[in-house]
C-alpha positions as MATLAB code, in Angstrom:
seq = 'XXXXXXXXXXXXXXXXXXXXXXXXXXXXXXXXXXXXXXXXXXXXXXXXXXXXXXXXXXXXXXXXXXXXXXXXXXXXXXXXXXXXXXXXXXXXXXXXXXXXXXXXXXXXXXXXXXXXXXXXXXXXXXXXXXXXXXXXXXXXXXXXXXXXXXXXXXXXXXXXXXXXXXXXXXXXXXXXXXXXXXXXXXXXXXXXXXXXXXXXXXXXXXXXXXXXXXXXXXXXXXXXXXXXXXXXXXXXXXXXXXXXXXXXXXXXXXXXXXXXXXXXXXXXXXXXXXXXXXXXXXXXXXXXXXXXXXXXXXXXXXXXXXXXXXXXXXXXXXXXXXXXXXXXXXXXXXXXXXXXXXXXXXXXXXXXXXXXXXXXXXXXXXXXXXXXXXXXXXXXXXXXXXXXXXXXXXXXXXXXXXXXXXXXXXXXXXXXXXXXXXXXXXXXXXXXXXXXXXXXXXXXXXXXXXXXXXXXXXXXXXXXXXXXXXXXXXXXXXXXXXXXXXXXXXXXXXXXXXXXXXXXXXXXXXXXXXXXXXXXXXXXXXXXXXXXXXXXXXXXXXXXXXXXXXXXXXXXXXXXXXXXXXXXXXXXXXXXXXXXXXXXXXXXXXXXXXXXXXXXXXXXXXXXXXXXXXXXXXXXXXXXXXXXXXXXX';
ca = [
       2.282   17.208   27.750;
       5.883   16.589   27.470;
       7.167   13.378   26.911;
       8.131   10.961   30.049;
       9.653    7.594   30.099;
      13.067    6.497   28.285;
      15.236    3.791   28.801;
      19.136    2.996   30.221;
      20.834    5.075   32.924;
      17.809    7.578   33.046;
      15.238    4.829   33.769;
      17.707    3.156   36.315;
      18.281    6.865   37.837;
      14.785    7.494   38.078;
      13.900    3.765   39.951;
      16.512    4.642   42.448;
      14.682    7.898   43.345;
      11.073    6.665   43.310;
      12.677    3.784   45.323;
      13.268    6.485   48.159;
      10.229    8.453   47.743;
       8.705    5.022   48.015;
       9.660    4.581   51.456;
       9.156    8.016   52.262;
       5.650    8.008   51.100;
       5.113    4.598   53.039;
       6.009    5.984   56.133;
       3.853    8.771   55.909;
       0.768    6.617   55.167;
       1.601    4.764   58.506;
       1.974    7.961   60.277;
      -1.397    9.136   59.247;
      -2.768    5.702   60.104;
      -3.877    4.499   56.581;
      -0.834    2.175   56.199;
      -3.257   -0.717   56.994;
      -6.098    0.483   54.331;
      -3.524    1.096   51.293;
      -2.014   -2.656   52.242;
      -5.737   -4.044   51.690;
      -5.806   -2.547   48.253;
      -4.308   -5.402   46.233;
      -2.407   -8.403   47.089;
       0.759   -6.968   45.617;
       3.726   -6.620   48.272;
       3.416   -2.467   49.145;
       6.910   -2.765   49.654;
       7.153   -3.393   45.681;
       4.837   -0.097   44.742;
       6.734    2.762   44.048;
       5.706    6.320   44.825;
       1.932    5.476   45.900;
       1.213    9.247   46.722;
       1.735   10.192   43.561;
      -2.143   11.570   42.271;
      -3.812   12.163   38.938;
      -1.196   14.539   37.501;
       0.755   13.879   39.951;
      -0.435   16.411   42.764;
       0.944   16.057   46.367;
      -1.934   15.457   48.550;
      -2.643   14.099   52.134;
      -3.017   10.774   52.786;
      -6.526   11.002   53.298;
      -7.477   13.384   50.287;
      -4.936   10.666   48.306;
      -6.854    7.483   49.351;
     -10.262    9.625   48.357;
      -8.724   10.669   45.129;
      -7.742    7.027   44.266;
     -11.399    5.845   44.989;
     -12.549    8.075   41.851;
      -9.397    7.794   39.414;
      -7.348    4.479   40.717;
      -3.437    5.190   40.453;
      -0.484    3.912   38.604;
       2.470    2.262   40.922;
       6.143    1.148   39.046;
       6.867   -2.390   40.453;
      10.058   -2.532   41.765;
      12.131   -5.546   40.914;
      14.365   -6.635   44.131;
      16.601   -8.549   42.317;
      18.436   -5.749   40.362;
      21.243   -4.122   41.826;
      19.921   -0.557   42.466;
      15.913   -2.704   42.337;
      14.295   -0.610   39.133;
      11.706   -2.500   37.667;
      12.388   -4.909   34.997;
      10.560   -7.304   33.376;
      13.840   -9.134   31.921;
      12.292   -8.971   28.054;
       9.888   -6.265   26.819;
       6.378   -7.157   27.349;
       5.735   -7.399   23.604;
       3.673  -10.760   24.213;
       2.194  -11.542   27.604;
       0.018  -14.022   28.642;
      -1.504  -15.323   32.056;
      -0.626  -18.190   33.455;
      -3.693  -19.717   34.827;
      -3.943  -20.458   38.688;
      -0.982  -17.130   39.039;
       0.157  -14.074   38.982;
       2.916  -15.237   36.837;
       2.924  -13.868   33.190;
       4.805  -15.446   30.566;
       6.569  -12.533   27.933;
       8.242  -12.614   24.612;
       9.482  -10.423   22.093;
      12.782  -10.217   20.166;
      16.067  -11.663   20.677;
      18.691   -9.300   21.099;
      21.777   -8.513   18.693;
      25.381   -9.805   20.244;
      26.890   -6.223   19.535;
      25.351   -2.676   19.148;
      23.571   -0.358   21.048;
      21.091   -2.994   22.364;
      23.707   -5.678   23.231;
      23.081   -4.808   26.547;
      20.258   -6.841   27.998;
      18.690   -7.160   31.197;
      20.929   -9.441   33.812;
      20.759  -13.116   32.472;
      18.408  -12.862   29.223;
      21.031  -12.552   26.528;
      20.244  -13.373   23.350;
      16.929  -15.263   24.704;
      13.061  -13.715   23.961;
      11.583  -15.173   26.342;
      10.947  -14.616   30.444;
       7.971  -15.398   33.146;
       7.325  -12.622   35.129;
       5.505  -12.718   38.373;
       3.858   -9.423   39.551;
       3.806  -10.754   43.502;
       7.806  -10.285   43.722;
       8.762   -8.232   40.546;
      11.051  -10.725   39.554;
      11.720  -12.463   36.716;
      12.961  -16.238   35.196;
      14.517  -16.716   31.797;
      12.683  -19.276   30.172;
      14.799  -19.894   26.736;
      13.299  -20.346   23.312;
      14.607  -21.721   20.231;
      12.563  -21.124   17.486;
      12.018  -17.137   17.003;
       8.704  -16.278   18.536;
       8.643  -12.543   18.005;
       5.104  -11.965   16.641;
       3.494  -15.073   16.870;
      -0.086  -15.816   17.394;
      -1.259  -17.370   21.137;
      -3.793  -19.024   23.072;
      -4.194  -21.044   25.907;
      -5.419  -24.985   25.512;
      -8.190  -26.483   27.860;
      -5.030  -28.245   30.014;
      -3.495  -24.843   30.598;
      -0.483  -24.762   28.038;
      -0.121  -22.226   26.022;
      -0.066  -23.144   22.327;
       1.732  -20.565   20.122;
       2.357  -20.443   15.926;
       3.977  -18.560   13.437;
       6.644  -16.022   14.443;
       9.771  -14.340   13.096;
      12.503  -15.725   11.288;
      15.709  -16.689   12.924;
      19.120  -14.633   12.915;
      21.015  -15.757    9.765;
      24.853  -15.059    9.620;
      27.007  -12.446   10.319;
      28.529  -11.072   14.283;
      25.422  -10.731   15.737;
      23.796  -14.355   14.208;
      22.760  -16.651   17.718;
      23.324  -20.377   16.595;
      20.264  -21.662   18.926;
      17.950  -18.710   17.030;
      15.660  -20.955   14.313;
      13.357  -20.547   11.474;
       9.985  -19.905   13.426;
       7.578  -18.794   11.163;
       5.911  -21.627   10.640;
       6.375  -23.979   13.954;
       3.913  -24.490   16.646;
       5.473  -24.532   20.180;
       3.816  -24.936   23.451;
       4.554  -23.684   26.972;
       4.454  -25.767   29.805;
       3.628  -23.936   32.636;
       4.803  -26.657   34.896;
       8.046  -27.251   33.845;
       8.571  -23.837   32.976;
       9.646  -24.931   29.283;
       8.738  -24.244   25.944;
       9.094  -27.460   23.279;
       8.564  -27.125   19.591;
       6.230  -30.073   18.347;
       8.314  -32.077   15.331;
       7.321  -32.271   12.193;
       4.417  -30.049   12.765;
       4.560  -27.370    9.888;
       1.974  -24.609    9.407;
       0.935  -24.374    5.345;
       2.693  -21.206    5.009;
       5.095  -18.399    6.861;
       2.763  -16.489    9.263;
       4.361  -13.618   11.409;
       1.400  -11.593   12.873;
      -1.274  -14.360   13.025;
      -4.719  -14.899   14.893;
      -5.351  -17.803   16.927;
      -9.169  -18.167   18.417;
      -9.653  -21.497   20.083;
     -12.576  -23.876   19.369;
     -14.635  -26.185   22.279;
     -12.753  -29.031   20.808;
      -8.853  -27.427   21.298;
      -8.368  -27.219   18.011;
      -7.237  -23.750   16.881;
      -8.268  -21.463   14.224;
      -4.704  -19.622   12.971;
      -5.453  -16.475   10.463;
      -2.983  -14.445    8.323;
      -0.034  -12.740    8.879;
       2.540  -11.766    6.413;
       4.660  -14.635    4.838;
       7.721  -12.470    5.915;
       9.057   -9.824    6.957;
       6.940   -6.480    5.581;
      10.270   -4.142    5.142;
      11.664   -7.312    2.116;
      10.432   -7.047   -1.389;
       8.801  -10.317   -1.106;
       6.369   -9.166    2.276;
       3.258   -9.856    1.388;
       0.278  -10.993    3.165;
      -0.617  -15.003    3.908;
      -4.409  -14.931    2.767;
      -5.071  -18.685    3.925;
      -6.302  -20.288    7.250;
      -4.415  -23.720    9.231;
      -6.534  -25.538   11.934;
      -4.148  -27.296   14.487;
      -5.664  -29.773   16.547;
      -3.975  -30.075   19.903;
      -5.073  -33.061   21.257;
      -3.809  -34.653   17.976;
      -0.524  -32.745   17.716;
      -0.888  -31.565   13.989;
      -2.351  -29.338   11.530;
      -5.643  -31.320   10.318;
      -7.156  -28.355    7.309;
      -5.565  -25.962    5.393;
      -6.911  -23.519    3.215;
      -5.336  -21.497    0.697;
      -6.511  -18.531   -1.233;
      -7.211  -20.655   -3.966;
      -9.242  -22.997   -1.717;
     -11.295  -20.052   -0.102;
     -12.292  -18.018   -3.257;
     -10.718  -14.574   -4.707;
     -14.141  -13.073   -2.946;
     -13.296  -14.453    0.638;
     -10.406  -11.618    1.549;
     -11.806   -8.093    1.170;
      -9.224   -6.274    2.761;
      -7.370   -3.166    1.354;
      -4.359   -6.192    0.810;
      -5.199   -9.661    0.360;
      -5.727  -11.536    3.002;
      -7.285  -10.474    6.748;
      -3.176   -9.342    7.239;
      -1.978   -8.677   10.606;
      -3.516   -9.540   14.063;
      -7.187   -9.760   12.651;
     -10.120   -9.636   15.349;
     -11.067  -12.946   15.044;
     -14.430  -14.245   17.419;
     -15.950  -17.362   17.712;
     -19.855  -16.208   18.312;
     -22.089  -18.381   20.284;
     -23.659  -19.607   17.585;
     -25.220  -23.303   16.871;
     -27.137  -24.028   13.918;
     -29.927  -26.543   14.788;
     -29.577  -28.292   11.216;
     -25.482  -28.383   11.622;
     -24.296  -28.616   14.931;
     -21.278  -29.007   14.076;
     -20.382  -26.119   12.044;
     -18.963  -22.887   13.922;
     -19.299  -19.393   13.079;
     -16.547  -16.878   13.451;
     -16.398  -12.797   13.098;
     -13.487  -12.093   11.346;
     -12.423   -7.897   11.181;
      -9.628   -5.902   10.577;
      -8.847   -2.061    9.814;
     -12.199   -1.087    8.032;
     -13.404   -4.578    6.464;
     -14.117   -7.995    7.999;
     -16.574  -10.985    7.271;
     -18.577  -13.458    9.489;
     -17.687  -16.938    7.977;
     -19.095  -20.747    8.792;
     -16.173  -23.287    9.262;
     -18.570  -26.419    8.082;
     -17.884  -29.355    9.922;
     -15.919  -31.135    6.732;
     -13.581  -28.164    7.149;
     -14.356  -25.802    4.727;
     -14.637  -21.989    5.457;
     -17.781  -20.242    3.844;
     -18.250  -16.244    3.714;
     -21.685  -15.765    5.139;
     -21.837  -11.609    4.803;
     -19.587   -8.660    4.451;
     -19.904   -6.392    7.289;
     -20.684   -2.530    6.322;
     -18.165    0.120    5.631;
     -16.903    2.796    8.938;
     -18.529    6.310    8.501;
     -15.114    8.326    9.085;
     -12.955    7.815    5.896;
      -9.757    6.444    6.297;
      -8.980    5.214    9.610;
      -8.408    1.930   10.690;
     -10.527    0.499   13.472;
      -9.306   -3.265   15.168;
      -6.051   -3.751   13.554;
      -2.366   -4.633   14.422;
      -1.083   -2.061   17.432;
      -4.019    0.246   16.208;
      -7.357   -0.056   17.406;
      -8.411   -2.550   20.209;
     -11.861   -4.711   19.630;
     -13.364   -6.249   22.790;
     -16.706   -8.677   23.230;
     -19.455   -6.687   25.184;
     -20.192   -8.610   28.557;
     -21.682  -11.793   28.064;
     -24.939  -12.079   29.956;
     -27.322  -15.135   30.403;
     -30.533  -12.966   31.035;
     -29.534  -11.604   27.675;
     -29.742  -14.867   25.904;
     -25.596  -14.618   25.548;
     -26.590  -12.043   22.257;
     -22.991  -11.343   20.865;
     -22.001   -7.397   20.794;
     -18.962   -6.104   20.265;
     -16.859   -3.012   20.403;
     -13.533   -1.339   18.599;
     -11.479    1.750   20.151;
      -9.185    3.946   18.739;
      -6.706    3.292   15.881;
      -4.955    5.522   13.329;
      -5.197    6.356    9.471;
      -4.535    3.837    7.060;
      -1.354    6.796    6.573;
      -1.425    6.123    2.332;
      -0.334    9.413    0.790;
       1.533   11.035    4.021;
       5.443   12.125    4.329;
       7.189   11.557    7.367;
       6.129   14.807    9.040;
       2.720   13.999    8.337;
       2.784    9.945    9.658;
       3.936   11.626   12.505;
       1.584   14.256   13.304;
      -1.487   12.332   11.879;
      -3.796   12.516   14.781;
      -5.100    8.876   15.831;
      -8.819    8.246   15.956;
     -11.032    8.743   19.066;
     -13.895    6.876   17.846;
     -15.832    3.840   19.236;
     -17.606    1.656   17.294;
     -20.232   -0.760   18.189;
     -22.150   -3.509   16.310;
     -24.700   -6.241   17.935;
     -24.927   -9.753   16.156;
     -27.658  -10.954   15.463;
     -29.077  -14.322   16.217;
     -28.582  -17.617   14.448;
     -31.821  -17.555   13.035;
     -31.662  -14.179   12.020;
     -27.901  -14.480   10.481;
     -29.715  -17.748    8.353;
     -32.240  -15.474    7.267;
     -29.604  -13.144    6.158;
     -31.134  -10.432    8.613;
     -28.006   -8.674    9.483;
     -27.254   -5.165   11.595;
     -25.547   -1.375   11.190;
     -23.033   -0.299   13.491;
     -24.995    1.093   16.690;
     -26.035    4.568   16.031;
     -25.487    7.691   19.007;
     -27.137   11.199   17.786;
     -27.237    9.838   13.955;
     -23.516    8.755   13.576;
     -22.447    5.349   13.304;
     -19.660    6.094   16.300;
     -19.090    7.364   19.434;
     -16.149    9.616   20.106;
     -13.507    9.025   23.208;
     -12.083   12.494   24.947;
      -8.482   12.575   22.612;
      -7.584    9.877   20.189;
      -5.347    7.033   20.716;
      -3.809    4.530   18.526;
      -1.238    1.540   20.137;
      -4.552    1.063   22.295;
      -5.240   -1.824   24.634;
      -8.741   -2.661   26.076;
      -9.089   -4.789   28.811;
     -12.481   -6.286   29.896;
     -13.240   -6.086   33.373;
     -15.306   -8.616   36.314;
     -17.683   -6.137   36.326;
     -17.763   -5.933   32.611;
     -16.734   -2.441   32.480;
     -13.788   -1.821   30.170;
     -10.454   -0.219   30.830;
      -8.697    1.502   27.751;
      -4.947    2.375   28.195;
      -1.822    3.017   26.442;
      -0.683    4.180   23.398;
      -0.278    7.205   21.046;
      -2.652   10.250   20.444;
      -0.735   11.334   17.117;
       0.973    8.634   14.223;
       0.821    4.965   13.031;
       2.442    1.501   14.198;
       5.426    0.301   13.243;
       9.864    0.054   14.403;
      11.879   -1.391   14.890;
      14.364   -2.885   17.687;
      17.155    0.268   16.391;
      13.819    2.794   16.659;
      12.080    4.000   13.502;
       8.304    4.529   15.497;
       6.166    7.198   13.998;
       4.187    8.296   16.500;
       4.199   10.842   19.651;
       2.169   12.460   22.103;
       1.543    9.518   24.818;
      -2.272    9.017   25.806;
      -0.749    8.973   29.353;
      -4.495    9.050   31.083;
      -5.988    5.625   31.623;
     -10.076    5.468   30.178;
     -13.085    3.465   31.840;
     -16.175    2.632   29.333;
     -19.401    1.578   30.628;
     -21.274   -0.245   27.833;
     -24.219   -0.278   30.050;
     -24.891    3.831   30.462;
     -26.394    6.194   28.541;
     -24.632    7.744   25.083;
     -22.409   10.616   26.162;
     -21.965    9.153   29.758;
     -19.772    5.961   29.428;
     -16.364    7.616   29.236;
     -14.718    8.103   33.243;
     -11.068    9.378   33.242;
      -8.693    7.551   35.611;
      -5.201    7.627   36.862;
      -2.420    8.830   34.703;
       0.931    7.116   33.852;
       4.108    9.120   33.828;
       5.506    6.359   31.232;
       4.929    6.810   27.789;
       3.137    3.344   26.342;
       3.793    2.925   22.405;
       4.443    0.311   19.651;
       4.652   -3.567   21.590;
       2.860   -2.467   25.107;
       0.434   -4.518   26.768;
      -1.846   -4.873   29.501;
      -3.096   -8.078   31.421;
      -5.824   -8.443   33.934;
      -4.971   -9.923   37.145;
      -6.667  -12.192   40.022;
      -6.649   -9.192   42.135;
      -8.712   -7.206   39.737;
      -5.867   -4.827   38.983;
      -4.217   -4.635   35.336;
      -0.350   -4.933   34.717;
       1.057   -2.835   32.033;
       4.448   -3.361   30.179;
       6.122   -2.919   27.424;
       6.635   -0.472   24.609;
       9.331   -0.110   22.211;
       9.658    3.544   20.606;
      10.409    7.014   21.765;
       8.266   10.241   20.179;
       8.673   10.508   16.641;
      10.664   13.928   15.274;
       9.378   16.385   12.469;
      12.632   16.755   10.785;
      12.203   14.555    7.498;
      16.039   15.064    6.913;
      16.457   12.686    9.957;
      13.453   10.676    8.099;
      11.014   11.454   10.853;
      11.384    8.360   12.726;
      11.685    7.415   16.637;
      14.772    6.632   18.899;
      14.315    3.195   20.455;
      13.128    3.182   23.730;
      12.811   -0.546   24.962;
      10.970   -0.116   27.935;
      11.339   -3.047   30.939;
       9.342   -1.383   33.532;
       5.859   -2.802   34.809;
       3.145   -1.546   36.211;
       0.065   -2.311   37.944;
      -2.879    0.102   37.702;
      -5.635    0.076   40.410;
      -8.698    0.891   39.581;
     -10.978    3.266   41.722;
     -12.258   -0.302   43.263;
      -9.521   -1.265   44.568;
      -9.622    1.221   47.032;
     -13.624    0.376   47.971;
     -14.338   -2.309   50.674;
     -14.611   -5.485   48.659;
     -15.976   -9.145   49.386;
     -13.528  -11.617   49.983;
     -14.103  -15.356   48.682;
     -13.474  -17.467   51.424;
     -13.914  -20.759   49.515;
     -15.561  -22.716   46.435;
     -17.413  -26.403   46.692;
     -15.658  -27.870   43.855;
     -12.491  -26.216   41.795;
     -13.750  -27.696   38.489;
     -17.302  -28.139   37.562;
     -19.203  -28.639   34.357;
     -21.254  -27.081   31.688;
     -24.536  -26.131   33.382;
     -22.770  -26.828   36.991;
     -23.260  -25.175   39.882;
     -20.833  -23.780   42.617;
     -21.436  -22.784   46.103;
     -19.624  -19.176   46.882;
     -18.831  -18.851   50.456;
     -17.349  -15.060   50.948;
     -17.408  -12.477   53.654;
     -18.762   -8.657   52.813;
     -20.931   -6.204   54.725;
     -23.560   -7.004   52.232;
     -24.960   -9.763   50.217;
     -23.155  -10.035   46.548;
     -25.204   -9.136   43.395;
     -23.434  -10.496   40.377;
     -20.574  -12.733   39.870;
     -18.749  -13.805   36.055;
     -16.222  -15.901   34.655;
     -12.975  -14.476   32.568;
     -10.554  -16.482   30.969;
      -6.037  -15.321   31.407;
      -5.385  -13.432   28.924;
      -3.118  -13.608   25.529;
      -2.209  -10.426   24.247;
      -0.294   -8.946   21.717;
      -0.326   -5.348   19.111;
      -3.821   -4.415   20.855;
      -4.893   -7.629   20.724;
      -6.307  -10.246   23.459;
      -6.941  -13.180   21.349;
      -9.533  -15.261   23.786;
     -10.618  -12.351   25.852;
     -14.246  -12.543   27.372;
     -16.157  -12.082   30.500;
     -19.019  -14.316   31.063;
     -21.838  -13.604   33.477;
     -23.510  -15.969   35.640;
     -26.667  -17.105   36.707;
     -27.019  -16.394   40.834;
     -29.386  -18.285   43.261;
     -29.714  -18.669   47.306;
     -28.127  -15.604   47.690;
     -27.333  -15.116   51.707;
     -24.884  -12.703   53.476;
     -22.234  -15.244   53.255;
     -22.563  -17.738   50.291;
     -23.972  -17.827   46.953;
     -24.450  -20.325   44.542;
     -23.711  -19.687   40.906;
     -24.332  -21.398   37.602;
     -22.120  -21.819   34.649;
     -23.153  -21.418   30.739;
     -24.847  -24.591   28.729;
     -22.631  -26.342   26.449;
     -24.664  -25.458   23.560;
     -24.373  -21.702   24.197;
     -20.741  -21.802   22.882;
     -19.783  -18.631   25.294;
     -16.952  -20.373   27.103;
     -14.785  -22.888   25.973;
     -13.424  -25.867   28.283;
     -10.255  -24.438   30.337;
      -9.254  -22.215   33.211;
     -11.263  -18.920   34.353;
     -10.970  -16.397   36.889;
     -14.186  -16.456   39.228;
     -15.528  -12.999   40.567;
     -18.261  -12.451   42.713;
     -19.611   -8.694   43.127;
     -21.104   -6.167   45.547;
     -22.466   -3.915   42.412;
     -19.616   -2.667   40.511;
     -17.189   -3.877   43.157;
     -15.708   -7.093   42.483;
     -13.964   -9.162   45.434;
     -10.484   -9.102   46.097;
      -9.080  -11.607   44.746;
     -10.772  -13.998   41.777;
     -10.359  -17.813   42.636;
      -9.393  -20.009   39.780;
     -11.805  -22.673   38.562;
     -11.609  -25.339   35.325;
     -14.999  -25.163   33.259;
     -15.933  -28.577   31.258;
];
């Protein structure tokens, strides 16, 4: 397939005609009388959607073979952005972080700051040198929301009171033309965002042990915040190396309260290939309690090929408990930084909350390979799948194999696909888009990607079918998704895609084999076939914050009475990976055709921490419109 997508006058060229075609293909829908069905699809202004006829491949169909087409593949639609001159869509800074804010459909981004002169002096209207904007997907528009200390490539998660608490990061611009005064050190600040003021502030005197660029957050019931890895600087310097140590900050205390070195943690503690879990581990906290220390919690910890499940003891010390197995394919990386994506399997009380979890994609470890080869590697198309056991089997040091389908440790996706993002979905179904099917991570803002061959066609995976019958293709993109692309899940059950960084990779090693920048500003939101289904509607909620154990009374309207509903938290994603991502069932009584009551987890299960969620009700696989937001604890 060739390649699609670019950047500049090109992109701005090709807005302006999908603009038209927009309007073109709008009034054809109202002539053939489905105007009214293709508005009920999402609560995104139509008027913003550009070129909704455009099919799987993008075939020109009727508007009712179109809408039928959607209902088994979804569909891609740019979001235009009314506020540019000639309205192409623009999310002010590339998506390279983007994060939820809860109770919105406003997203809060951040990448890099741009250089004063060169060939990417030329930012979006107002953003200058700044990294950071809030986008909101109901008008396309965006608000500059400046930041002072770098946070390209820091680690995120959202605190129980709805701020978003971020650490580590990049290092400012020292000296020379393109050097932006207000740019500072921020590889070892915390910051938080304020949703409500629309402000990020730095927290004084609040240093992390060491530089982390690339770190893990995963948040705790008690908002303190587990923050793994990342390199102590930049990985193209001679002193890049990896920060093998772990900081706990403590948010309701404002300050780093344990720190643990490599010295503190044991030479055996970090087994991967490089010291140290490196960049943008998959780090879980399992729902876990041992009866004899309640207060200890247990985390999965896993990157590339290697990974460990460790106790963090209640006097703050951080114990290896087991070493999980080796991958059957030889060298490929799994869960790792842009490579592979790693989701938690649906969370399900019937279940007992047992902990399962699943890795897609990724590329090879690329040790031995010339330029021609880094870029023609082909990524991996497996899945891999491992379920944890229970406490009292993990005490007893009874521990499992990756799930086995016809004798192999793996399942296998259609084509490969590195840069990969998985998204978890109300119906616990799980969307896999973007990315690569040939090369490795890695750019920068002048170019320098080594990869090609988008994986243009969205994926849905059904944990709950048969072997050989979970993989559904859906829609396809026409823009190409690489290196810093993400993907969020909205309250309308759709998923907004940005981002994405490099162009395709060349095979002439005389050029060195690298990638043309392509900063990419358009967003997207992708429907899935649902969306296009008749849907319950929530109509209200008895209480919009309720406790462990609670109980909520659903009113909703639908043809039929709902059968499921779960809880999902926003989402904080960066380089393939959603740091607090889950979806939590619910327990359902005195169903009726118009109401429902539903029943959050126990505090002691540990499968939801206190803080804001998404609530879905369903009609099977069909979730309801629109999610309402609730506070849990």
């Amino acid at each position: 397939m060739a390649r699609r997508g670019g950047g500049g006058g090109a992109r701005r060229a090709a807005a302006r005609g999908l603009a038209l075609l927009s309007l073109l293909s709008a009034a054809g829908f109202a002539a053939a009388g489905w105007s009214e069905m293709l508005a009920n699809t999402t609560t995104i202004p139509l008027e913003l959607l550009h070129n909704p006829f455009e099919g799987h491949g993008g075939r020109s169909l009727l508007a009712s073979q179109q809408f039928d087409e959607w209902k088994k593949i979804g569909r891609y639609s740019e979001i235009a952005n009314p506020d540019m001159s000639d309205k192409h869509s623009s999310t002010g800074q590339v998506a390279i972080h983007a994060a939820l804010i809860p109770g919105t459909y406003k997203i809060i981004l951040f990448g890099r700051n741009l250089p004063l002169s060169g060939p990417k002096s030329n930012p979006e209207p107002g953003v200058g040198g700044n990294v950071s904007t809030v986008y909101n997907v109901q008008t396309g528009t965006y608000q500059v929301t400046p930041n002072y200390e770098t946070l390209f490539c820091a680690g995120h998660t959202w605190s129980s009171d709805g701020q978003l608490i971020a650490a580590g990061g990049d290092m400012g611009v020292i000296g020379g033309k393109n050097s932006y005064p207000f740019m500072k050190e921020g590889r070892d600040v915390v910051r938080l965002f304020n949703p409500s003021s629309m402000s990020w502030s730095t927290l004084p005197g609040v240093k992390l042990s060491e530089y982390r660029w690339y770190p893990t957050q995963v948040a705790l019931p008690d908002d303190r915040v587990v923050i793994v890895s990342g390199f102590l600087d930049d990985p193209g310097r001679p002193t890049g190396k990896p920060a093998p140590s772990i900081d706990v900050f403590d948010y309701k205390a404002r300050g780093i309260t344990v720190r643990k070195s490599r010295y503190d943690l044991g030479k055996s503690f970090f087994t991967n290939i490089t010291p140290g879990y490196q960049l943008y581990p998959t780090v879980y906290l399992l729902p876990w309690t041992d009866p004899n220390a309640p207060g200890d919690h247990f985390l999965l910890m896993y990157t590339c090929r290697t990974g460990q499940i460790v106790r963090f003891t209640s006097d703050g010390n951080f114990l290896p408990m087991w070493n999980f197995p080796g991958l059957e394919p030889e060298g490929m990386c799994a869960a790792f930084s842009a490579m592979g994506a790693s989701v938690p399997l649906p969370l399900r009380p019937e279940r007992g909350y047992e902990f399962e979890f699943a890795m897609f994609g990724g590329a090879t470890q690329g040790k031995g390979l010339d330029c021609k080869g880094v870029c023609n590697e082909p990524a991996s198309k497996y899945i891999f799948r491992m379920k944890m056991p229970s406490i009292g089997d993990a005490l007893a040091g009874k521990w499992p194999y990756w799930s086995k389908v016809d004798g192999k440790g793996y399942e296998e996706m259609p084509w490969p696909r590195t840069f990969t993002d998985a998204v978890l979905l109300p119906n616990g179904k799980i969307l896999i888009c973007n990315g690569a099917q040939r090369g490795v991570p890695g750019g920068t803002i002048d170019g320098g990607g080594t990869a090609k061959d988008a994986a243009f066609t969205a994926m849905l995976y059904d944990p709950e079918a048969p072997p050989g019958q979970r993989m559904t293709s859906l829609a396809s993109s026409n823009i190409h998704r690489y290196y810093h692309s993400t993907a969020v899940l909205l309250p309308s059950g759709d998923v907004w895609v940005a981002g994405s960084e490099q162009n395709d990779c060349v095979d002439n090693c005389k050029d060195g084999g690298l990638a043309g920048a392509g900063q990419e500003y358009r967003a997207e939101l992708l429907q899935l076939p649902y969306a296009f289904m008749d849907r319950p509607a929530i109509n209200s909620v008895s209480a919009n914050s309720v406790g462990y154990g609670g109980k909520l009374t659903i009113s909703y309207t639908h043809t039929k009475p709902i059968t499921a509903a779960s809880i999902i938290p926003p989402t904080a994603t960066t380089h393939s990976t959603n740091m607090m991502q889950r979806v939590i069932f619910l327990k359902t009584s005195d169903i009726t055709g118009n109401s429902v009551t539903v029943e959050m987890p126990p505090q002691y299960a540990r499968v939801a921490n206190p803080g804001w969620y998404m609530l879905w009700i369903m009609d099977g696989d069909v979730p309801c419109k629109e999610a309402t937001w609730i506070k849990l604890g």
